[in-house]
C-alpha positions in Angstrom: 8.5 -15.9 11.3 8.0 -16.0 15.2 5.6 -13.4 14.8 3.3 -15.0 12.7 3.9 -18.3 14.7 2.6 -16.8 17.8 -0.1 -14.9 16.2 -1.1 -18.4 14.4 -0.9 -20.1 17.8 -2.4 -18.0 20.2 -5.9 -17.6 21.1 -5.5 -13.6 20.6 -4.0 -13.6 17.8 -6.2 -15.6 15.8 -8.8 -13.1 17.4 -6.9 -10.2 15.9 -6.4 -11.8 12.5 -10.0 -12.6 12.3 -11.0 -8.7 13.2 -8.7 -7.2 10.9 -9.5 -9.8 8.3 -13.1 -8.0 8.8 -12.4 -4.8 8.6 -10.5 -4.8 5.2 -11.9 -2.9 2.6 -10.9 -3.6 -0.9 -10.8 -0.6 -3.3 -10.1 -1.2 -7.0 -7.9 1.8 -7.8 -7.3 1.0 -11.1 -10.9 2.7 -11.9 -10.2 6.0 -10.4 -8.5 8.5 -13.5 -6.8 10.1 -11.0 -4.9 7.5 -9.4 -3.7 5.8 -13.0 -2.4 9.3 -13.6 -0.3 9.6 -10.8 0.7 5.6 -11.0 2.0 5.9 -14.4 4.2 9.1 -13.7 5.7 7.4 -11.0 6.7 4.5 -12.8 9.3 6.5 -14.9 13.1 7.6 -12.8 12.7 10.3 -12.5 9.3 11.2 -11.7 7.5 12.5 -15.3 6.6 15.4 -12.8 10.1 17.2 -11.9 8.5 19.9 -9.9 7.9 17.0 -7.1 11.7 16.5 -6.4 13.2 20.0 -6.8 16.7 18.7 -6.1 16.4 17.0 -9.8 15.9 20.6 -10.9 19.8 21.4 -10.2 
């Protein structure tokens, strides 16, 4: 909390929050195939894709 106090408060913080506020670039993942693939086999314990944690394999 006294981190975003200061950074409210000060004059270079405010700075900094406006640059990176900025600089942010939104991507919409959801519309990549790729990336929904790998999101829904990570949602499952364990990973739907053993071959990633080889010390589930024992």
């Amino acid at each position: 909390m006294q981190g975003c106090y200061l950074a409210l408060t000060l004059a270079e913080g405010k700075e900094k929050i406006a640059e990176i506020g900025q600089n942010m670039t939104y991507m919409e993942l959801s519309v990549h195939p790729s990336y929904m693939d790998a999101f829904i086999s990570a949602c499952f314990i364990p990973h739907t894709d053993m071959s990633l944690f080889p010390s589930l394999q024992k």
